[in-house]
N, CA, C and O of each residue as an XYZ file, in Angstrom:
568
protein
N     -59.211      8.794     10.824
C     -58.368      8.720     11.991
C     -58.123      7.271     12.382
O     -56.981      6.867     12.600
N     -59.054      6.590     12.460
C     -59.118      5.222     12.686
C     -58.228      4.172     11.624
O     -57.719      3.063     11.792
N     -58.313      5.094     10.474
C     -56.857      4.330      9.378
C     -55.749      4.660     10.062
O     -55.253      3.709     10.666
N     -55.120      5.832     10.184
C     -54.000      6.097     10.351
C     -53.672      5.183     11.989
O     -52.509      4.919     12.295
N     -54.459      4.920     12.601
C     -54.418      4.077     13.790
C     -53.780      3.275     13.736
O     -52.774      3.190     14.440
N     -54.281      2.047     12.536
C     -54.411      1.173     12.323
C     -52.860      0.533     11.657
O     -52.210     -0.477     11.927
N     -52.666      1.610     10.715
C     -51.401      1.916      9.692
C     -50.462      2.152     11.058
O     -49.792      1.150     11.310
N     -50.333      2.892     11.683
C     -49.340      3.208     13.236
C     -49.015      1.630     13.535
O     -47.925      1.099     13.320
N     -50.001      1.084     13.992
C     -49.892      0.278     14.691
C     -49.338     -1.165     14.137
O     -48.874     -1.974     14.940
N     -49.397     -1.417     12.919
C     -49.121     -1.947     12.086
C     -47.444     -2.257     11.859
O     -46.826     -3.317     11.768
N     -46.996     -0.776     11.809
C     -45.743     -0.515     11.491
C     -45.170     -1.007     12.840
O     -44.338     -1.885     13.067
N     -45.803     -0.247     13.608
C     -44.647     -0.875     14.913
C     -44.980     -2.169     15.048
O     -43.910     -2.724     15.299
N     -45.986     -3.125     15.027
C     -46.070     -4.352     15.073
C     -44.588     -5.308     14.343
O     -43.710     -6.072     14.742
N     -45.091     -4.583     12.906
C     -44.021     -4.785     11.642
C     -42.652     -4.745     12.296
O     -42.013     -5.767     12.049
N     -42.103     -3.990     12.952
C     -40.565     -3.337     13.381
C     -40.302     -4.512     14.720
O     -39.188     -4.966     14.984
N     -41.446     -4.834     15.393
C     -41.236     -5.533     16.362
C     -40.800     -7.473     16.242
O     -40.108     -8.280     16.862
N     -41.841     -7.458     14.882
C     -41.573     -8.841     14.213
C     -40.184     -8.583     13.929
O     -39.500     -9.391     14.557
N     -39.438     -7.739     13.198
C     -38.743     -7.871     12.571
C     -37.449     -7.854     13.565
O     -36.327     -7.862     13.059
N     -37.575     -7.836     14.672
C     -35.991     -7.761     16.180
C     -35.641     -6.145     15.641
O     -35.998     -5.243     14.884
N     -34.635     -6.564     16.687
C     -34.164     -5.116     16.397
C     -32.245     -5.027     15.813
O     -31.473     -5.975     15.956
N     -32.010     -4.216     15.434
C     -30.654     -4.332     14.572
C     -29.513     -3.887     15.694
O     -29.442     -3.156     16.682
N     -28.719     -4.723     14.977
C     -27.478     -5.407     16.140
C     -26.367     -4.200     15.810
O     -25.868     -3.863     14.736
N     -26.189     -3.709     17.101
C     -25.068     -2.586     16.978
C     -23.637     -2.608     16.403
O     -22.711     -3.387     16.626
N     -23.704     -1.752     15.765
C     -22.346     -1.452     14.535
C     -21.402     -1.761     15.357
O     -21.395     -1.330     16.510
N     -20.218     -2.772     14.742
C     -19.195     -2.960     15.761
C     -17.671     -2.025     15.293
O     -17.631     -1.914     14.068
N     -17.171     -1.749     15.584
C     -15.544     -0.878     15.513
C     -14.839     -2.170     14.443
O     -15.004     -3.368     14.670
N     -14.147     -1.692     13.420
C     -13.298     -2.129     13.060
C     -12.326     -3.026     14.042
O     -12.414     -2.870     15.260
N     -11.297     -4.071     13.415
C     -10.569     -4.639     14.184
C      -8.935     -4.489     13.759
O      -8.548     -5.028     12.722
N      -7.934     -3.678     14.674
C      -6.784     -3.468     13.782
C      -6.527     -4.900     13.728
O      -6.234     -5.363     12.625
N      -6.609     -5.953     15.085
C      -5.599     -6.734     15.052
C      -4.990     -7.675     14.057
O      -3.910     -8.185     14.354
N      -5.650     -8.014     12.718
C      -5.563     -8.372     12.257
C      -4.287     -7.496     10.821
O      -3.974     -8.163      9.835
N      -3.841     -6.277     10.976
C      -3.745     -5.684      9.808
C      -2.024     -5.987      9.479
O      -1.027     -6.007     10.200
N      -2.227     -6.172      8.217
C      -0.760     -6.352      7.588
C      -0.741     -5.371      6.499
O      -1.626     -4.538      6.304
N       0.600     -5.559      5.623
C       0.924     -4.716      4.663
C       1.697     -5.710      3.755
O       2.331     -6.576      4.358
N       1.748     -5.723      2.297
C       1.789     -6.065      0.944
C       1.980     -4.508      0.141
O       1.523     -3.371      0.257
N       3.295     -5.501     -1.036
C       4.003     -4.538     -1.736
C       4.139     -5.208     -2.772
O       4.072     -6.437     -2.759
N       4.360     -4.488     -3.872
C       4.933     -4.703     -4.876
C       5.793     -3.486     -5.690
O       5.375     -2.336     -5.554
N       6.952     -3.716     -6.509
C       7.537     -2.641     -7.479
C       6.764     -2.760     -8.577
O       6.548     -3.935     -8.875
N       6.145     -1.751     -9.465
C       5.884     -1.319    -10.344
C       6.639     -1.484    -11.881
O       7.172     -0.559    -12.493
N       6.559     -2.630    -12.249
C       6.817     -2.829    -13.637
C       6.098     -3.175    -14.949
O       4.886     -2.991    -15.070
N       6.860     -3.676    -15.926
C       6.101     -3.352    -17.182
C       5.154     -5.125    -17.038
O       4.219     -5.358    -17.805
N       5.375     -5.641    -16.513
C       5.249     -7.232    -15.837
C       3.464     -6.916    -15.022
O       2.977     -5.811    -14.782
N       2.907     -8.122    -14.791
C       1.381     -7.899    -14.029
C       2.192     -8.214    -13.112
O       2.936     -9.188    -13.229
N       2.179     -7.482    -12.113
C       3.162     -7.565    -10.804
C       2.129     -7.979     -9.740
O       1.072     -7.387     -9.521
N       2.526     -8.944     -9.185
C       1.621     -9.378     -7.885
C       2.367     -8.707     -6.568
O       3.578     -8.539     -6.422
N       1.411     -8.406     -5.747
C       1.326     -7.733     -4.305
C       1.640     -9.242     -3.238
O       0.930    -10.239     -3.109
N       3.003     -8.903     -2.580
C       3.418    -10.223     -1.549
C       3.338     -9.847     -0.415
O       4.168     -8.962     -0.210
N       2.508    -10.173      0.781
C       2.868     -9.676      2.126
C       4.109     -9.401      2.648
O       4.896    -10.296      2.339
N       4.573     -8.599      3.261
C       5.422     -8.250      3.927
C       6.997     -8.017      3.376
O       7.873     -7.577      4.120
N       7.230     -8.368      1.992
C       8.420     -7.883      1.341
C       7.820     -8.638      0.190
O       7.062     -9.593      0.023
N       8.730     -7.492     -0.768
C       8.326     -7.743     -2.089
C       9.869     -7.212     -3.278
O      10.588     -6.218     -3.180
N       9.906     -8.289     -4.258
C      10.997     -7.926     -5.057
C      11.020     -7.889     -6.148
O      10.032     -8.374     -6.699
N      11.943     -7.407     -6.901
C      11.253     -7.094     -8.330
C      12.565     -6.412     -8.980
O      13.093     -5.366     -8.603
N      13.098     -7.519    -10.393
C      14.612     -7.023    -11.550
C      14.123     -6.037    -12.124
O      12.957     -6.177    -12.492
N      14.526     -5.249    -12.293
C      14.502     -4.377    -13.922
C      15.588     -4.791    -14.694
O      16.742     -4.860    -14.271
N      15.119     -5.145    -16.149
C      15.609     -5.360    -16.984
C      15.311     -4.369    -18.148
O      14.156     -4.199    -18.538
N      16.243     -3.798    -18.628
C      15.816     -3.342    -20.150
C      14.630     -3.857    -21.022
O      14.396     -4.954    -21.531
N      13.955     -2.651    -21.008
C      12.788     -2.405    -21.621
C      11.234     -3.312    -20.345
O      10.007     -3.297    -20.443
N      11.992     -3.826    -19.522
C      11.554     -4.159    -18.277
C      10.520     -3.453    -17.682
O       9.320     -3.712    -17.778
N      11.075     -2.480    -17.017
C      10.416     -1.397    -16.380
C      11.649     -0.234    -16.213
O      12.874     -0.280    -16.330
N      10.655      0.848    -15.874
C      11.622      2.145    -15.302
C      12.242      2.043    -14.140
O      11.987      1.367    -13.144
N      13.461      3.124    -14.491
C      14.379      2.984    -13.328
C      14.839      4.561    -13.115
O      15.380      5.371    -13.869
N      14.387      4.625    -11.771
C      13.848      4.443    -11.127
C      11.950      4.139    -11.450
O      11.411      4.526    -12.487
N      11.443      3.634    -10.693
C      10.061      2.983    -10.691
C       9.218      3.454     -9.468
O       9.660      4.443     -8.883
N       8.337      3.023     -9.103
C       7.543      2.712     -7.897
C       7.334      1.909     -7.302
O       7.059      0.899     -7.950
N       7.301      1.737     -5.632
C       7.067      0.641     -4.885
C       5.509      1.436     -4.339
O       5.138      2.597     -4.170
N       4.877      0.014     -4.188
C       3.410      0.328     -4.261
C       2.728     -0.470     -2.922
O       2.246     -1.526     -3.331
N       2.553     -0.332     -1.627
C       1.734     -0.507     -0.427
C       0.533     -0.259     -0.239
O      -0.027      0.725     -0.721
N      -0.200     -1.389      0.717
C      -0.810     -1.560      0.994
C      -1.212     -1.860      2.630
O      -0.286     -2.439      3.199
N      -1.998     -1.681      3.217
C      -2.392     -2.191      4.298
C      -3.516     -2.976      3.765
O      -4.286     -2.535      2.912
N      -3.637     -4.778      4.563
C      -4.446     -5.680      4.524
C      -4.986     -5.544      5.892
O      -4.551     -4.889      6.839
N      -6.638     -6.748      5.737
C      -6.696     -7.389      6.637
C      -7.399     -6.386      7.704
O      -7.324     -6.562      8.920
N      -8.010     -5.440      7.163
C      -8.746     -4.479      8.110
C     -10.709     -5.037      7.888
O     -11.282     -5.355      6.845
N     -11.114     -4.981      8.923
C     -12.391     -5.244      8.241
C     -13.154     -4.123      7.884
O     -12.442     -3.149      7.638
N     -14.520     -3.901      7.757
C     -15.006     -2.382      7.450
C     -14.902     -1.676      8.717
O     -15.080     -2.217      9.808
N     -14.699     -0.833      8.596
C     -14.304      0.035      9.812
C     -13.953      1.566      9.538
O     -13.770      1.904      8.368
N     -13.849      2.512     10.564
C     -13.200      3.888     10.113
C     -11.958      4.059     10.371
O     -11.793      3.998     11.589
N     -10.887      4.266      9.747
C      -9.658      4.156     10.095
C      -9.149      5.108      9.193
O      -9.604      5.360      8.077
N      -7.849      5.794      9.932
C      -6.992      6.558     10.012
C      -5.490      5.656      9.399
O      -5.538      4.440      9.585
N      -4.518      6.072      8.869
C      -3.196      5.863      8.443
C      -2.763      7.160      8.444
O      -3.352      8.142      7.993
N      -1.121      7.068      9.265
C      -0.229      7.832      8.929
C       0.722      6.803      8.512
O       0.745      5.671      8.997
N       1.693      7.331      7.380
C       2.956      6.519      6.756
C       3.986      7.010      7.058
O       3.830      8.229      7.135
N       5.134      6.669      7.311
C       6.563      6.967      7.331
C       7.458      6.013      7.080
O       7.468      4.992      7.768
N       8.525      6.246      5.845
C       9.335      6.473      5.190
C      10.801      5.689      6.151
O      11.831      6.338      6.335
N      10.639      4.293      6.651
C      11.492      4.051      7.342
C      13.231      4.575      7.191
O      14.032      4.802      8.098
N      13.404      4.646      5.837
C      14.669      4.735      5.776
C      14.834      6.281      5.917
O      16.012      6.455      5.608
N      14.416      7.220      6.148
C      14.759      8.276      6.592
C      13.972      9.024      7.345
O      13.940     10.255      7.337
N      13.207      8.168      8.127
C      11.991      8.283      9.243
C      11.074      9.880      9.108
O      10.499     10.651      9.877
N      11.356      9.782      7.679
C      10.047     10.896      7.652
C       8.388     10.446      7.440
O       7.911      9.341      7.181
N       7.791     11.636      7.639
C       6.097     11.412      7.596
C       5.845     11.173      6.044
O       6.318     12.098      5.383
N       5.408     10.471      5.499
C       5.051     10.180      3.773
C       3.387     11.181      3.535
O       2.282     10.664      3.376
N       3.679     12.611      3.578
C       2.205     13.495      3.737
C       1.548     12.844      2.479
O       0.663     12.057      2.816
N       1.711     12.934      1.198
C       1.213     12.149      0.491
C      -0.179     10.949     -0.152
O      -1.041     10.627     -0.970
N       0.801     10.680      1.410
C      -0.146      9.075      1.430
C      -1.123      9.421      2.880
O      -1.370      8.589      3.753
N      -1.512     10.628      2.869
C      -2.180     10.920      4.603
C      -3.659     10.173      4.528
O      -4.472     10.414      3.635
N      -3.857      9.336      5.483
C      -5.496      8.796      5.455
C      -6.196      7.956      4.649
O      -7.390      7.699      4.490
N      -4.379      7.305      3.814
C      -4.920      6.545      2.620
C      -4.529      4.824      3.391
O      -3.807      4.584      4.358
N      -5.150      4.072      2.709
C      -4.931      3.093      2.684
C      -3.850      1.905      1.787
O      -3.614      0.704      1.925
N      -3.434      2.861      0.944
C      -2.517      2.604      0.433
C      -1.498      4.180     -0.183
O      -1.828      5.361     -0.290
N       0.063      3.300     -0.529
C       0.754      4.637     -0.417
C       1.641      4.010     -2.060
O       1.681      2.852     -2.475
N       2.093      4.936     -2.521
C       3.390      4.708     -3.562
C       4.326      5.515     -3.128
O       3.988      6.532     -2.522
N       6.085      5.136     -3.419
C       7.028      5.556     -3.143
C       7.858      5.761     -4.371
O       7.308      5.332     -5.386
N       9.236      6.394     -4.580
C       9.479      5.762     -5.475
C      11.006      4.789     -5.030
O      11.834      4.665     -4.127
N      10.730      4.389     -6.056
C      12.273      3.240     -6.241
C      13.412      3.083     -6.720
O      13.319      2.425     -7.756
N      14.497      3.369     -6.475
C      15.338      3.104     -8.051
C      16.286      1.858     -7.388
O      16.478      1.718     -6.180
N      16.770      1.091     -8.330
C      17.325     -0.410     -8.779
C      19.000      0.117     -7.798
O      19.618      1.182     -7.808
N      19.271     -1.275     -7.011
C      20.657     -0.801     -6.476
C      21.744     -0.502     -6.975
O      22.842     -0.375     -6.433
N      21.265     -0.320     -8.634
C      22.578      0.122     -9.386
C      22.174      1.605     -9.556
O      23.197      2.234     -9.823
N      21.226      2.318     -9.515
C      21.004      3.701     -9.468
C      20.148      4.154     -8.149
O      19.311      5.050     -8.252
N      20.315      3.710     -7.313
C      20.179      3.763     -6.091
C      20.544      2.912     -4.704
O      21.706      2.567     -4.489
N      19.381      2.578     -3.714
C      19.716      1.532     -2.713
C      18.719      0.349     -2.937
O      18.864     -0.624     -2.198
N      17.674      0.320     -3.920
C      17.432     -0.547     -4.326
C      16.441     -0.987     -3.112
O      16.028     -2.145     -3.177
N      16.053     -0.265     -2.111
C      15.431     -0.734     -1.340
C      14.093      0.535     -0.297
O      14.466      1.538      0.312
N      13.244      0.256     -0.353
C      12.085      0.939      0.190
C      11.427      0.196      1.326
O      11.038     -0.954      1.119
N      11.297      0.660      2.305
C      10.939      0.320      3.426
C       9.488      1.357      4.202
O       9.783      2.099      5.138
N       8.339      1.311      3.821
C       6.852      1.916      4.541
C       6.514      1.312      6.203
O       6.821      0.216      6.672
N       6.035      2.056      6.632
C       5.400      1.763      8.017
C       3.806      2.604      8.145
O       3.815      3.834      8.204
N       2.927      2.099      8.169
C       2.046      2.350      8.432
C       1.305      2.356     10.154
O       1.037      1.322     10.765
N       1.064      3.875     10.733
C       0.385      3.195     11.565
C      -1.149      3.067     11.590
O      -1.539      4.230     11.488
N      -2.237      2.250     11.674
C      -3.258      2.093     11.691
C      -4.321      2.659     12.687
O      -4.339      2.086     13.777
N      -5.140      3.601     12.524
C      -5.781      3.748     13.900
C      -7.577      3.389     13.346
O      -8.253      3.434     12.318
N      -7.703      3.069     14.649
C      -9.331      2.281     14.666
C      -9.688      3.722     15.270
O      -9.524      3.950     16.468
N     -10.324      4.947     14.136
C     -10.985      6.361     14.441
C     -12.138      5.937     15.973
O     -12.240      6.539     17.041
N     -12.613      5.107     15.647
C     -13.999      4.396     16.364
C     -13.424      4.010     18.077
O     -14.219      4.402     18.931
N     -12.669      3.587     18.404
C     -12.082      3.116     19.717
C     -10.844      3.665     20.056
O     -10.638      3.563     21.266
N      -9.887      4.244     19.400
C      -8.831      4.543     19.139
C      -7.361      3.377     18.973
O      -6.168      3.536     18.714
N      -8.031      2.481     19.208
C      -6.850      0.809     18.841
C      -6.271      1.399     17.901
O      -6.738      2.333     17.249
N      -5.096      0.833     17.754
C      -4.249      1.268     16.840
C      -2.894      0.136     16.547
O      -2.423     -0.486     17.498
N      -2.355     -0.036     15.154
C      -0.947     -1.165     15.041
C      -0.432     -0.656     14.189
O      -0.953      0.152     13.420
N       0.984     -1.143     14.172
C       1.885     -0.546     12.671
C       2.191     -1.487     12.424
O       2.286     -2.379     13.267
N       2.479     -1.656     11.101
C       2.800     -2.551     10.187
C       3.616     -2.005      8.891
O       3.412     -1.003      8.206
N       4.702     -3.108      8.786
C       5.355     -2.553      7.729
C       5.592     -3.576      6.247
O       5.190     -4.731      6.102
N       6.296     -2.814      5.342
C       6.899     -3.797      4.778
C       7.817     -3.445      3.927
O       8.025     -2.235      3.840
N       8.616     -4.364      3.072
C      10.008     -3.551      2.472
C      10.106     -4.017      1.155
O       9.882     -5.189      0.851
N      10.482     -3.012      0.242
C      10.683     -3.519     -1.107
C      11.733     -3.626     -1.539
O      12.559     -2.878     -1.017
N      12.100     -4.289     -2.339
C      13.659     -4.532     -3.212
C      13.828     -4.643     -4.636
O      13.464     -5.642     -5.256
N      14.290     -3.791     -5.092
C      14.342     -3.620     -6.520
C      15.964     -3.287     -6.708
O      16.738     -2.448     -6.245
N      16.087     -4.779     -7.953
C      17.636     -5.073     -8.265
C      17.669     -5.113    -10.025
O      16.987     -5.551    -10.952
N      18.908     -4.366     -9.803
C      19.564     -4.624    -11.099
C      19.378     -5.831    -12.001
O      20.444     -6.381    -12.277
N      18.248     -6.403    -12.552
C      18.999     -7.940    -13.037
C      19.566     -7.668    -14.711
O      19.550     -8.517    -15.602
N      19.903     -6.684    -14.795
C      20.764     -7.133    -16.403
C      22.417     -6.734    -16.107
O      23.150     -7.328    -16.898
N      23.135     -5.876    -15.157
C      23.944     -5.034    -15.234
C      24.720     -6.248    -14.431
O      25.890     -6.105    -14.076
């Protein structure tokens, strides 16, 4: 009995040296942006806030994908809904993701242009921001 005392007392000694742990903080939207890129046969880099991109024969497909992101969140629990600026629908799809794909086609077989909105919610506080961004995908051989 006198061990297990000893061992008790020990531990909490132990826990007391050691402080005590600093409360989990909420994610922060304010910081959050969005980065895109179109999807080609190319290592395509992701540009904040608009992103562009030729198809050329044997290039990439046409139509293709435009590919989003939300930045700039720290760890946190968070929520996304997306919508589809150019025809202000909900993107179900992409529900709760952090990133979304659309598709694309080149302004010679389409409008050549994709536009996402994300809104961000901080699950933890309920803060919340939208952020968007727009893609452009052009003809460059025609």
């Amino acid at each position: 009995m006198r061990i297990n005392a000893a061992i008790g007392l020990s531990a909490v000694a132990l826990a007391l040296a050691m402080g005590h742990a600093e409360p989990a903080h909420a994610g922060n939207v304010g910081n959050a942006g969005m980065e895109c890129y179109v999807d080609t046969f190319r290592f395509d880099i992701a540009t904040a806030d608009q992103c562009t991109s030729l198809w050329v024969p044997n290039g990439a497909h046409d139509p293709s994908v435009a590919v989003f992101s939300v930045t700039g969140l720290p760890a946190g629990n968070y929520g996304f809904v997306w919508r589809n600026l150019e025809n202000n629908a909900i993107v179900a799809s992409c529900a709760n993701q952090s990133a979304c794909a659309v598709q694309i086609a080149t302004d010679r077989m389409g409008d050549g242009i994709a536009i996402l909105q994300a809104t961000v919610t901080d699950l933890d506080t309920g803060a919340s921001r939208q952020v968007q961004a727009t893609a452009y995908y052009f003809d460059g051989y025609t």
